[in-house]
C-alpha positions as CSV (number, residue, x, y, z in Angstrom):
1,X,0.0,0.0,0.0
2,X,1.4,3.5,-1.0
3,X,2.5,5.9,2.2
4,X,-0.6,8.2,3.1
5,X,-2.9,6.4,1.0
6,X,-6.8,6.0,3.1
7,X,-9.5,4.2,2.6
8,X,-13.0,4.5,4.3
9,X,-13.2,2.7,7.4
10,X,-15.0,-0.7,6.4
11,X,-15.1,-0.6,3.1
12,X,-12.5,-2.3,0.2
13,X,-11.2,0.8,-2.0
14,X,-12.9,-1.0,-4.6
15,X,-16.2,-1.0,-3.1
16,X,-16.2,2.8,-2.7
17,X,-14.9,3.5,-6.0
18,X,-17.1,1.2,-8.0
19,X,-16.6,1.9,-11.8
20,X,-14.5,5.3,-12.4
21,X,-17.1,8.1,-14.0
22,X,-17.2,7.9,-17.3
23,X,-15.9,4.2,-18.2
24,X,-18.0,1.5,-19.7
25,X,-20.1,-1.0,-17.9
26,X,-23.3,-3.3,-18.8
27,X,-25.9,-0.7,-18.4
28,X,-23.6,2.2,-20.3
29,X,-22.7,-0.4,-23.1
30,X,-26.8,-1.0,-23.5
31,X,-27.2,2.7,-23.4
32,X,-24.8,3.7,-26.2
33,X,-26.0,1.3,-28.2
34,X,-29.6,2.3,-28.0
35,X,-28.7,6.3,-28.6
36,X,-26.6,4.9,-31.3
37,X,-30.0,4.4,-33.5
38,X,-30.5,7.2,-35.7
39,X,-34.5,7.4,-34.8
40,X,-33.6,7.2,-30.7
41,X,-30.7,9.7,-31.1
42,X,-33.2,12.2,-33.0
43,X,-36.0,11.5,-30.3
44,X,-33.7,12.8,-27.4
45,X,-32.5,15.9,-28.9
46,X,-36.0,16.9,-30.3
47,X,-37.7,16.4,-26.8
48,X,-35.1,19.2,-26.0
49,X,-37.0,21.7,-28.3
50,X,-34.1,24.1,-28.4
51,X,-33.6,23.7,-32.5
52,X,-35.9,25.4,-34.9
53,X,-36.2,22.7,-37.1
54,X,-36.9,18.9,-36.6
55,X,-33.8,16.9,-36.0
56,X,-34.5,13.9,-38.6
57,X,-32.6,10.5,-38.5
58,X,-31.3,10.7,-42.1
59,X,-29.5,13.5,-41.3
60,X,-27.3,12.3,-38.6
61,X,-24.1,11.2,-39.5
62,X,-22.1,9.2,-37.3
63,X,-18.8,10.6,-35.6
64,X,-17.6,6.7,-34.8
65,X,-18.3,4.3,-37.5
66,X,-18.0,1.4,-35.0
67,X,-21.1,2.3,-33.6
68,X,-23.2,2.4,-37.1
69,X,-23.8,-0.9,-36.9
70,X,-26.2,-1.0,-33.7
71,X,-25.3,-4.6,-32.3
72,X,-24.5,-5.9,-28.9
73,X,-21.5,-8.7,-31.0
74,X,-20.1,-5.5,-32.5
75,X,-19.7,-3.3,-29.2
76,X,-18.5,-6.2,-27.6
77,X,-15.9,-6.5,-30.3
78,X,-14.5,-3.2,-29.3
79,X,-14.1,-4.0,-25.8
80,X,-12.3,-6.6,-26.5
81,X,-9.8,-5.0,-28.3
82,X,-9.2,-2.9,-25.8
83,X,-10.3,0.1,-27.7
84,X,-12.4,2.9,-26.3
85,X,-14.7,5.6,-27.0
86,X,-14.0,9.1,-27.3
87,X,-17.8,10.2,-26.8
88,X,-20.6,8.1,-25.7
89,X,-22.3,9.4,-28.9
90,X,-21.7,11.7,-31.3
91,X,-23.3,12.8,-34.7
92,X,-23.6,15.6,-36.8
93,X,-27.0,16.6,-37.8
94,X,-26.8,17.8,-41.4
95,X,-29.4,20.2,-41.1
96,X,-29.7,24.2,-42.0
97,X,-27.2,24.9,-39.6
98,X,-24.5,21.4,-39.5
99,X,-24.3,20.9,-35.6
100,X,-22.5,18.4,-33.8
101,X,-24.4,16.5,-30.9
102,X,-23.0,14.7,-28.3
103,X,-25.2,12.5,-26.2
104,X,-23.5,11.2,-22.6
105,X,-25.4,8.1,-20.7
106,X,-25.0,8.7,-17.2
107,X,-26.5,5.9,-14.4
108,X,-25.0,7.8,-11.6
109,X,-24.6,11.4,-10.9
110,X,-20.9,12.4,-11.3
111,X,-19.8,15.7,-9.8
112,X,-16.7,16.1,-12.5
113,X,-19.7,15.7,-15.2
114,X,-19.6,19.8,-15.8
115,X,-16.0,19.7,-16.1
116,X,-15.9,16.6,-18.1
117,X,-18.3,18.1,-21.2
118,X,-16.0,21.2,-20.9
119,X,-13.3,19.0,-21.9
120,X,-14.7,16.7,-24.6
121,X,-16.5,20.0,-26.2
122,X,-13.1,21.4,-26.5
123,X,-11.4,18.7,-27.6
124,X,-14.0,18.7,-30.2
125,X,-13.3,22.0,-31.4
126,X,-9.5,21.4,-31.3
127,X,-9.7,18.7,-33.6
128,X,-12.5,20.9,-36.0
129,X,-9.1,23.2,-36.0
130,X,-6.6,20.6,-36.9
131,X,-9.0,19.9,-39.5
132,X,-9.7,23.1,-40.6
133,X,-5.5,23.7,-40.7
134,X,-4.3,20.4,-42.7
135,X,-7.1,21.5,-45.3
136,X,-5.7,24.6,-45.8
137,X,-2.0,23.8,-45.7
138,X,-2.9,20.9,-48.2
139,X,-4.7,23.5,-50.7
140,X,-1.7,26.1,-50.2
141,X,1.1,23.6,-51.1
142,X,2.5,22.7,-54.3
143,X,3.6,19.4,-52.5
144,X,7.4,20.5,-51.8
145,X,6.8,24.3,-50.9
146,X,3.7,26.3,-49.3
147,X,2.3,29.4,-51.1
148,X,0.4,31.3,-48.5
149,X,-2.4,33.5,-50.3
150,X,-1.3,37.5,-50.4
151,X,-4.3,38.4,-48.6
152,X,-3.2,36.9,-45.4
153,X,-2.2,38.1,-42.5
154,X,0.2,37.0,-40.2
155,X,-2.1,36.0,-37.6
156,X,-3.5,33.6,-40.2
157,X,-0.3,32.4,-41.8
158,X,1.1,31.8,-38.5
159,X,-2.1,29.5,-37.6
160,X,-2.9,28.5,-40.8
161,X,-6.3,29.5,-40.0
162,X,-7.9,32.1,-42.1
163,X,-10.6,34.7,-40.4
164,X,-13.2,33.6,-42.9
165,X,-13.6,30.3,-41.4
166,X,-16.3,28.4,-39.2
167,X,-17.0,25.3,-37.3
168,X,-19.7,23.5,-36.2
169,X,-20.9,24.1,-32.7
170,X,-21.1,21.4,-30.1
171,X,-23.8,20.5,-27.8
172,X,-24.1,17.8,-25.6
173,X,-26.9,16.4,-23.7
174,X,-26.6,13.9,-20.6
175,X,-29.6,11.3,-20.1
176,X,-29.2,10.8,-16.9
177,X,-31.3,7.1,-15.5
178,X,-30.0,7.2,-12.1
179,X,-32.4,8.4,-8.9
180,X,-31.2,11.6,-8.2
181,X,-28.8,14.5,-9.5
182,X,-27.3,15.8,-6.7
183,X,-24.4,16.9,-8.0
184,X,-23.5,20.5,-10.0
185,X,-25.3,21.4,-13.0
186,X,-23.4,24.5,-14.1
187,X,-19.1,24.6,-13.9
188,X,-19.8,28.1,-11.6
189,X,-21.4,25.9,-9.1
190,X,-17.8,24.1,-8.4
191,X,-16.3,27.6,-7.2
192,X,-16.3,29.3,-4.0
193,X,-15.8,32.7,-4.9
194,X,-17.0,36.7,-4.5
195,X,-19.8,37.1,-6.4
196,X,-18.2,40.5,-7.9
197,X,-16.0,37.9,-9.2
198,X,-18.1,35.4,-10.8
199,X,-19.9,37.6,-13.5
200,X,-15.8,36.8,-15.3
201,X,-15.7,33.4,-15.3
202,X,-17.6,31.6,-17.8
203,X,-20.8,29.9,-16.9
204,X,-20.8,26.1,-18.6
205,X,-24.1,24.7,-17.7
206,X,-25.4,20.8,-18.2
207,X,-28.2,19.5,-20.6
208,X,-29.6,16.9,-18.4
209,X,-32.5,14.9,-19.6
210,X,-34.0,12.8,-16.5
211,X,-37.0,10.7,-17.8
212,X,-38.2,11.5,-14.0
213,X,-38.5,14.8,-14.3
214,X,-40.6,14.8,-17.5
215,X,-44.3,14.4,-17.7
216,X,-46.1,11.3,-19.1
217,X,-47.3,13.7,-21.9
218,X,-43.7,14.6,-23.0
219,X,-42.3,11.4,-23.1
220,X,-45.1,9.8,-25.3
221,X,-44.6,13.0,-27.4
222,X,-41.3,11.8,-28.5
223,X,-40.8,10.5,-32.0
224,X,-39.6,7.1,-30.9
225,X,-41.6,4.2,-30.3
226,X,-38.3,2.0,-28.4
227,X,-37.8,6.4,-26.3
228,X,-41.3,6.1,-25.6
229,X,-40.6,2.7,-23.4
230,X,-37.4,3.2,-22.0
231,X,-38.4,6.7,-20.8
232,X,-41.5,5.3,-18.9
233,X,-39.8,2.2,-17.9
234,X,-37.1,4.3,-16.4
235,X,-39.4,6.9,-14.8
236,X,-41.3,4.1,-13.1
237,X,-38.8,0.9,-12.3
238,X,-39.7,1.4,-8.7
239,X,-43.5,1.8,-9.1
240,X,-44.8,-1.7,-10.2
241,X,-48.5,-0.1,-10.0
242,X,-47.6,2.9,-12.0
243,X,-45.6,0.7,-14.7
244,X,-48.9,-1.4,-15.2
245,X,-50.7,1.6,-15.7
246,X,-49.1,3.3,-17.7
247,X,-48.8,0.4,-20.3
248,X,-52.2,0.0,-20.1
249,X,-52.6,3.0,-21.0
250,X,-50.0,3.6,-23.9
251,X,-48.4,0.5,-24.9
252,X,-51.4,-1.4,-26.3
253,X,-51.2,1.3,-29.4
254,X,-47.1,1.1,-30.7
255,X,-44.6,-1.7,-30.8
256,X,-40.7,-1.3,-29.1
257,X,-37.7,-3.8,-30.9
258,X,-36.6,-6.6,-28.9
259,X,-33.4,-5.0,-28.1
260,X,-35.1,-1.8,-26.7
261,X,-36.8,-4.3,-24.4
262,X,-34.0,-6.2,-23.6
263,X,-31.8,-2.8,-22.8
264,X,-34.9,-1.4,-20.7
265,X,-34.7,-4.5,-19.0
266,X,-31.0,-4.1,-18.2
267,X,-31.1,-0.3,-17.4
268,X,-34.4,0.0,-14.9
269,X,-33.7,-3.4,-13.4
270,X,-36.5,-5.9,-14.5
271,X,-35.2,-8.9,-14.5
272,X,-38.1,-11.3,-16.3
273,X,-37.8,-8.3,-19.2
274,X,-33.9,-8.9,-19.6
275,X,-33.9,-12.6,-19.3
276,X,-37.0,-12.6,-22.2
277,X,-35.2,-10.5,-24.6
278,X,-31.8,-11.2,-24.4
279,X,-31.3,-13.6,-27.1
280,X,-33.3,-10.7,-29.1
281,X,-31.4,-8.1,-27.5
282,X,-29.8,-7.2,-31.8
283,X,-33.3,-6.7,-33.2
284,X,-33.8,-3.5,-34.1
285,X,-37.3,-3.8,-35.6
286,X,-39.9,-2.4,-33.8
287,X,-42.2,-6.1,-33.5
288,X,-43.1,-6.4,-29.6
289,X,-46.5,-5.1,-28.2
290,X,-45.0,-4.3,-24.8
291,X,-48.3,-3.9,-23.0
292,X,-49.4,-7.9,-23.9
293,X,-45.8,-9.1,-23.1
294,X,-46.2,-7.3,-19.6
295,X,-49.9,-8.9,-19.5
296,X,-48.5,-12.4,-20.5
297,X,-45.6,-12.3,-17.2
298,X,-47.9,-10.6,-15.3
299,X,-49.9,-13.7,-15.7
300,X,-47.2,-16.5,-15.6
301,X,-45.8,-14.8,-12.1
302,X,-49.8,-15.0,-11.0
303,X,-49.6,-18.6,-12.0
304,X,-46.3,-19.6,-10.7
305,X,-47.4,-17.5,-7.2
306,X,-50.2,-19.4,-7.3
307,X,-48.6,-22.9,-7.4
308,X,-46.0,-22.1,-4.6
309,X,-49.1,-21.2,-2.7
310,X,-50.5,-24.6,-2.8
311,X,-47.7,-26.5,-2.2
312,X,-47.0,-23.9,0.6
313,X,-50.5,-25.2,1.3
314,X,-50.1,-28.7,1.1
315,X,-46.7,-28.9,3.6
316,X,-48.9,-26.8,6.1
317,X,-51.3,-29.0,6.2
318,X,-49.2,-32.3,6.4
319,X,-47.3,-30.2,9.1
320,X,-50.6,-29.7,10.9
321,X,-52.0,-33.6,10.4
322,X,-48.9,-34.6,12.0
323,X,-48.7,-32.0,15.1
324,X,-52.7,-33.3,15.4
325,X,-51.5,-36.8,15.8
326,X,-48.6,-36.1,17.4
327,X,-51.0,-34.1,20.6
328,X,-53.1,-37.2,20.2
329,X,-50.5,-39.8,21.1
330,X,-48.9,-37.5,24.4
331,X,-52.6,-37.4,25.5
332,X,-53.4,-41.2,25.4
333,X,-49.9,-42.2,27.0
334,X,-51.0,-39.8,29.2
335,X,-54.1,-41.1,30.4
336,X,-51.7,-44.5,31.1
337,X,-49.9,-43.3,33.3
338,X,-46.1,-42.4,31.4
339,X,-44.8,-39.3,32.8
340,X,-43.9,-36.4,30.4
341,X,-40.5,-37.2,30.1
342,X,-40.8,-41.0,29.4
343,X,-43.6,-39.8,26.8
344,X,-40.9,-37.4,25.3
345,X,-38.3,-40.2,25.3
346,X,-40.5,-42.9,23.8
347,X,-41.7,-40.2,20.8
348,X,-38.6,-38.6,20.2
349,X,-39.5,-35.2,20.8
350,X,-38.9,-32.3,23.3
351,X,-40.6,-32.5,27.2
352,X,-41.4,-28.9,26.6
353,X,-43.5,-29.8,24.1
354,X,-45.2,-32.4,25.8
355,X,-45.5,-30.4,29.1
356,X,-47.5,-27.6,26.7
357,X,-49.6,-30.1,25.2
358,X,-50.5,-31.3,28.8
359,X,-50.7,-27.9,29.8
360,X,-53.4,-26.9,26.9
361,X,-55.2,-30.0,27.2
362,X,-55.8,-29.0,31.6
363,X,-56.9,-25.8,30.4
């Protein structure tokens, strides 16, 4: 162990850490996967309502190839090879102004989340420049000398970035699917500073999306049929009466793809829904009525419930024949005289228990 180094009283540094913020585990593996769908992507970002226009699947353009392909094998295939991912998700939408759009899957709240979208929004930008800069000295060179335009100035010789040019702005949004947010949701809540002060540093403030904080109305207003699920599944995991109501209510009239399912399943914790769709869990085609697969295990757990309940039934009563007979035999050797501990000897039970049968039977 290194000099100095603590660890909370009780507890393995392991188990306090858990996984690190930001790194991959089951639940953010099934989330990426399920933003990585055009139509699910487009549904988060509209629900916003911050853009003009519409965000529509075919124009997204994914940032990560690897991620086009929306299956569980091929995710799986970049774990293994030990690669990682720079974003969770990232797209540009193609639309009247190109944008880029970030979207972070978050199960717990992380209080470096402010700074860590301040960082991946500037990286972002830095590599927009780079871009921007082998474009330019590519288009400037002969391909042994570069001829810098006369119109430039030094500023933009020396950056080999002209004045003229632009970028696409970055916004990122974090869905967050844990309980509660407690942590800071602008970079100016992380100081401790004069207020005089704080007007000159920049604010930086999160885009959180928490499916428990939005109405019923808002998330079946969402253009996505598998959103549309998760959203309510999410919103009430831990509110088996609400869940059934609200399917009865909505779910009857859309379908949700297998591997929506399977990730809801995965994501609020219901098990029967995960074990169900897991061997499903790369469909993408939107084929399960949700509210008469919820009907069908609502009815098989009635039905199993209902068989544990008679054999429950059953041992109870062979239990009770037998305590029946048992109180009949202490009486009757009773009656002939054996006292209760040569009755407890011959029947192979406690004299406490004889002595209360006795007792029971006087009264």
């Amino acid at each position: 162990m290194m000099k100095n180094q603590k660890h909370l009283p009780g507890k393995s540094i392991d188990k306090v850490l858990g996984n690190p913020p930001g790194t991959s585990n089951e639940i953010d593996n099934c989330m990426a996967i399920l933003l990585s769908n055009p139509r699910n992507f487009a549904a988060l970002f509209n629900s916003l309502h911050i853009f003009q226009d519409k965000i529509l699947p075919e124009d997204l353009a994914e940032m990560d190839s690897r991620l086009s392909v929306l299956r569980f094998k091929d995710y799986a295939e970049i774990k293994k090879k030990g690669q990682t991912l720079y974003r969770d998700n990232l797209k540009i939408w193609k639309g009247r102004i190109p944008v880029c759009l970030g979207a972070e899957n978050e199960s717990k709240a992380d209080p470096t989340m402010a700074i860590r979208i301040l960082n991946y929004e500037a990286i972002n930008y830095e590599r927009q420049v780079a871009a921007i800069q082998a474009r330019n000295e590519w288009e400037w060179s002969d391909g042994e000398h570069i001829h810098y335009p006369e119109e430039l100035t030094a500023g933009e010789i020396l950056s080999k970035f002209r004045k003229m040019e632009t970028m696409y702005p970055v916004f990122t949004a974090i869905l967050f699917t844990g309980d509660t947010w407690d942590c800071a949701t602008n970079l100016n809540e992380m100081f401790t500073i004069p207020d005089n002060f704080m007007k000159w540093i920049p604010s930086w403030p999160l885009c959180l999306i928490d499916p428990h904080h939005m109405s019923d109305e808002e998330i079946m207003d969402m253009d996505s049929n598998d959103m549309k699920f998760f959203m309510s599944m999410v919103k009430y995991s831990k509110d088996k009466k609400k869940m059934k109501e609200i399917s009865q209510k909505y779910f009857s009239q859309f379908y949700v793809s297998p591997q929506a399912a399977y990730i809801t399943g995965v994501v609020a914790k219901i098990d029967w829904m995960e074990e169900k769709y897991e061997d499903r869990k790369d469909e993408i085609k939107e084929s399960v009525n949700m509210c008469l697969a919820m009907n069908e295990w609502e009815k098989e757990a009635m039905s199993k419930g209902e068989a544990k309940g008679e054999a429950r039934g059953i041992v109870k009563g062979r239990a009770e024949g037998i305590n029946e007979e048992r109180k009949r035999a202490v009486l009757y050797m009773h009656s002939n005289g054996f006292s209760a501990y040569k009755i407890a000897e011959m029947l192979g039970i406690d004299a406490k228990e004889v002595k209360d049968i006795l007792s029971q039977h006087r009264a």
